[in-house]
C-alpha positions in Angstrom: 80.9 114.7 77.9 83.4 113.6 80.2 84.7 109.9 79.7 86.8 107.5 82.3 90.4 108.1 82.0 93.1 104.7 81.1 96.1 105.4 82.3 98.6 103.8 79.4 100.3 107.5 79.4 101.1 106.7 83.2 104.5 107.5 85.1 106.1 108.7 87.9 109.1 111.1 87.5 111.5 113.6 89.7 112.4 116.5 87.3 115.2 118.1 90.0 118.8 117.1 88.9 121.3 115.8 91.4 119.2 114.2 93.7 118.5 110.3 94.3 114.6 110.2 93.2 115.6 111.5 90.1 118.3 108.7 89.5 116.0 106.6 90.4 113.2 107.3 88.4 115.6 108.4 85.4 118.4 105.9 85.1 117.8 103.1 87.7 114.7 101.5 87.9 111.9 100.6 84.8 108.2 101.1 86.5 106.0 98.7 86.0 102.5 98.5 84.9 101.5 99.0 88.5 103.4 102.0 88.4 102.2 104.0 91.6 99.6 104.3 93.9 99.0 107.5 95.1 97.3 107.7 99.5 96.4 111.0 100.5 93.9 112.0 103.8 93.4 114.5 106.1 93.5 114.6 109.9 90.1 114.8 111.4 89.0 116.6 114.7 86.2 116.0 116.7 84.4 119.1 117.9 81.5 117.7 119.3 80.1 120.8 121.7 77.9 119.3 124.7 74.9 121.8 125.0 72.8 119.8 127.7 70.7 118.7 125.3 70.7 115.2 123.5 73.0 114.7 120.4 72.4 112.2 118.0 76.3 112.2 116.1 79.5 114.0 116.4 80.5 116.9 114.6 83.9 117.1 112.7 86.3 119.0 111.0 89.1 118.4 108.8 92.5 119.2 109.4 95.9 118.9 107.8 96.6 116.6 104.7 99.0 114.3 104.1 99.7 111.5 101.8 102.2 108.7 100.7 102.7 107.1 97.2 103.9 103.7 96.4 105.6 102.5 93.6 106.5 99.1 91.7 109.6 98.5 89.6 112.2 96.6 87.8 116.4 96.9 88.2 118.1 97.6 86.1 116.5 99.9 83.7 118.5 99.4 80.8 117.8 95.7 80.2 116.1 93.2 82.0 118.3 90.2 83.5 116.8 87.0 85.2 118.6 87.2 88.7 120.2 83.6 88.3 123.8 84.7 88.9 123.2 86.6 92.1 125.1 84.8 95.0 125.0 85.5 98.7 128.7 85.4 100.5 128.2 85.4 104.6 131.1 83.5 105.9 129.3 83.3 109.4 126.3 82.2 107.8 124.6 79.3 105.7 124.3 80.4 101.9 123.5 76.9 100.2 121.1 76.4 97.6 119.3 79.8 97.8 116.2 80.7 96.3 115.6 83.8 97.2 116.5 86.9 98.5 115.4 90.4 99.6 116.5 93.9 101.2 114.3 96.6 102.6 115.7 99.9 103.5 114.0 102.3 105.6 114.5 105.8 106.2 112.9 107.5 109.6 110.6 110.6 109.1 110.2 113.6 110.9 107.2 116.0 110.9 108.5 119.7 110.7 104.5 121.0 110.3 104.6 124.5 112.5 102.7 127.3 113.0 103.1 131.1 112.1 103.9 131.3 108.2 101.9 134.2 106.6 99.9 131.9 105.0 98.2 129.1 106.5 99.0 125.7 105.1 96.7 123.0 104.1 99.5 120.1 104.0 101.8 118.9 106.6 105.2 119.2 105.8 108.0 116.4 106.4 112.1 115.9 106.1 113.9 112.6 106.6 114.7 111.5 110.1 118.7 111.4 111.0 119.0 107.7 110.7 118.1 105.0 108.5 118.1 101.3 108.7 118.4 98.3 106.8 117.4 94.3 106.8 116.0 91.0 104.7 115.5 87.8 104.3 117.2 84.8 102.1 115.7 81.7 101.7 117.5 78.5 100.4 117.5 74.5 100.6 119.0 72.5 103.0 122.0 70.5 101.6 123.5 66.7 103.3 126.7 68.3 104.0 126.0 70.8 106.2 124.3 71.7 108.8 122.2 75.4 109.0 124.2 78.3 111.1 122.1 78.9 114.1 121.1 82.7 114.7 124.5 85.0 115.3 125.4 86.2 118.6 128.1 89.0 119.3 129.6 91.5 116.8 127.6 91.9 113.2 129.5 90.2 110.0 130.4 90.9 106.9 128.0 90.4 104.0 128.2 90.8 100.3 124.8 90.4 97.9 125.6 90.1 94.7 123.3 90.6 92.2 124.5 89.5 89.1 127.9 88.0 88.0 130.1 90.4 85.5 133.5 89.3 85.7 136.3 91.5 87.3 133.7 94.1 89.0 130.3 92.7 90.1 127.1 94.2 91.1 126.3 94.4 94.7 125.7 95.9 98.0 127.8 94.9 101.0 127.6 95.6 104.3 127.7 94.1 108.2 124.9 91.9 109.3 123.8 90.2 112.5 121.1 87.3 111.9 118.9 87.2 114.7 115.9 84.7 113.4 116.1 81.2 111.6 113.4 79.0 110.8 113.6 75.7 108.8 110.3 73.6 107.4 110.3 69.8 107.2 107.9 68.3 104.9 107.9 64.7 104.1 109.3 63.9 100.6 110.0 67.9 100.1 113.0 69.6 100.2 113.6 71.2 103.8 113.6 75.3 103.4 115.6 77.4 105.7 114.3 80.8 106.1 117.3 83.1 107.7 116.0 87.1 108.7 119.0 89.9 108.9 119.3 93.2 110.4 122.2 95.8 108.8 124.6 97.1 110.9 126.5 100.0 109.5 126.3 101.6 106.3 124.8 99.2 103.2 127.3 100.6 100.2 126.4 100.0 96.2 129.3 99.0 93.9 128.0 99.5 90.4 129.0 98.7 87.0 127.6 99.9 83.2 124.5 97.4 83.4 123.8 97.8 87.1 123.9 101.8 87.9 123.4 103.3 91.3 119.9 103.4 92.7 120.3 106.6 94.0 123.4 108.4 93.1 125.1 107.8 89.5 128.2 106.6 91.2 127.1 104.3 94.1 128.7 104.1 97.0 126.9 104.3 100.7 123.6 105.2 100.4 122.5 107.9 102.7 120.1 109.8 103.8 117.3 111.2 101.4 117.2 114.1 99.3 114.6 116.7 100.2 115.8 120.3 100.6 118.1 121.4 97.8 119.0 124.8 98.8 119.2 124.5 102.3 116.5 126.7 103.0 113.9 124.0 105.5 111.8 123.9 102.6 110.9 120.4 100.2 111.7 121.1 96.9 112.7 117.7 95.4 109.4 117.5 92.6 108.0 114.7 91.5 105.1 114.1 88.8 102.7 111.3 88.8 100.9 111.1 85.4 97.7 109.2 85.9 96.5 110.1 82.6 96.4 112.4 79.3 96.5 115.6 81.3 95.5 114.4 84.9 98.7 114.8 87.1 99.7 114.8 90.5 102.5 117.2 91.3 104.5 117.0 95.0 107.7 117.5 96.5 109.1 114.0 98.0 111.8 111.4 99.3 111.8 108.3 99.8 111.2 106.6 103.0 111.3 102.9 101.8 113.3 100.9 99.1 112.5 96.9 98.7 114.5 94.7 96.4 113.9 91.6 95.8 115.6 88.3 93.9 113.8 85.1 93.1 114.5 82.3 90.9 113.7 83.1 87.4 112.7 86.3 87.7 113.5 89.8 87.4 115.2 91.8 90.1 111.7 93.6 91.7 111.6 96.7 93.6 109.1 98.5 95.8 109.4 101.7 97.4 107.4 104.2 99.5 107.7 108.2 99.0 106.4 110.8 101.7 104.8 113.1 100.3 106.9 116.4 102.2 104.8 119.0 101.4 101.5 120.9 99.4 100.8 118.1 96.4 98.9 119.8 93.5 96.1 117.8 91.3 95.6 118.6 87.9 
């Protein structure tokens, strides 16, 4: 008799070398216990026929499928470091007291789905769109000194986020930002937070060192656009496996379409992520 299944056995792994899911899910990030979360639905089609006679309900049928799956994580894999050292440096900007800080990069999608192939498919299939893009958000206290930068105008600036401090190389990404949105609360007898939204301009590179390896190539660098065909031939063929169980598994080809990470005060560096699911997933 069949029991429910508990999913202690669960993970979420890209078995094909050289491409940016599987440095991700092999040497950056440690899943958490809310490893993934798997969406999958089909389009549905209305094909309600009039007949000149009264009809009570519609009549459907499904279509296509597609699905997503969301994961949860912690940086760096190796070890687990409170993010107390990581440090902020905007010279057009105010970076006092901060107590926390996030970046969310986004990847466009394109549906390549078409019709003709010899056999007829069941699943849409997707590639990364040409561009990506990138912003956040810090948080942080004002101080009696001085007074909050309002929101940027002209050209983007120079921004560095550290995450951790290691002594002659540090951790970080780095790139040009503009800050279009500030918003500051007073509370009597509180501390007044300022709340400062960026937008990336430009590529967001990743200097790494031994304890902080690249999220999604070994040697960092600019991060780019998402693997997804590996031999060039319009087809997804970067696998992934999510294990829900002793032998229940889900089995697609994917890429990523969004990376969050996030630094608070005494605690972990967290990161979520969202991965299209490109093509046919199988469910075993």
């Amino acid at each position: 008799m069949a029991y429910p299944l508990t999913s202690e056995t669960g993970n979420l792994t890209c078995g094909t070398s050289a491409t940016d899911l599987n440095q991700l899910f092999t040497n950056a990030l440690r899943l958490t216990t809310d490893v993934a979360t798997i969406n999958v639905e089909s389009n549905e089609i209305d094909v309600t026929q009039a007949t000149g006679s009264a009809i009570n309900f519609s009549t459907m049928i499904g279509g296509l499928r597609t699905g997503t799956v969301d994961f949860a994580g912690i940086y760096p894999r190796s070890t687990t470091p409170l993010a107390v050292s990581s440090i902020i440096t905007y010279a057009s900007g105010y970076v006092q007291y901060i107590n926390s800080w996030s970046i969310d990069i986004t990847w466009s999608e394109i549906d390549i789905t078409s019709i003709g192939a010899a056999t007829a498919p069941t699943w849409r299939r997707w590639m990364p769109g040409g561009i990506g893009k990138w912003s956040g958000t810090y948080t942080c206290k004002a101080d009696n000194v001085s007074p909050p930068t309002v929101p940027s105008t002209g050209a983007a600036a120079a921004a560095i986020f550290q995450f951790a401090e290691a002594g002659a190389t540090d951790p970080q990404l780095a790139g040009d930002i503009t800050m279009p949105r500030l918003t500051q609360r007073v509370r009597l007898g509180d501390f007044s937070e300022l709340s400062y939204s960026f937008n990336g301009s430009g590529n967001l590179t990743q200097t790494t060192t031994a304890t902080y390896p690249g999220l999604l190539a070994s040697a960092g660098g600019a991060i780019t656009k998402p693997s997804w065909d590996t031999t060039g031939d319009g087809v997804p063929d970067v696998s992934c496996v999510l294990t829900v169980g002793p032998s229940r598994t889900w089995t697609f080809p994917a890429f990523w379409t969004r990376l969050n990470l996030s630094w608070k005060v005494d605690d972990v560096v967290r990161v979520t992520g969202t991965l299209r699911i490109a093509d046919a997933a199988t469910v075993a």
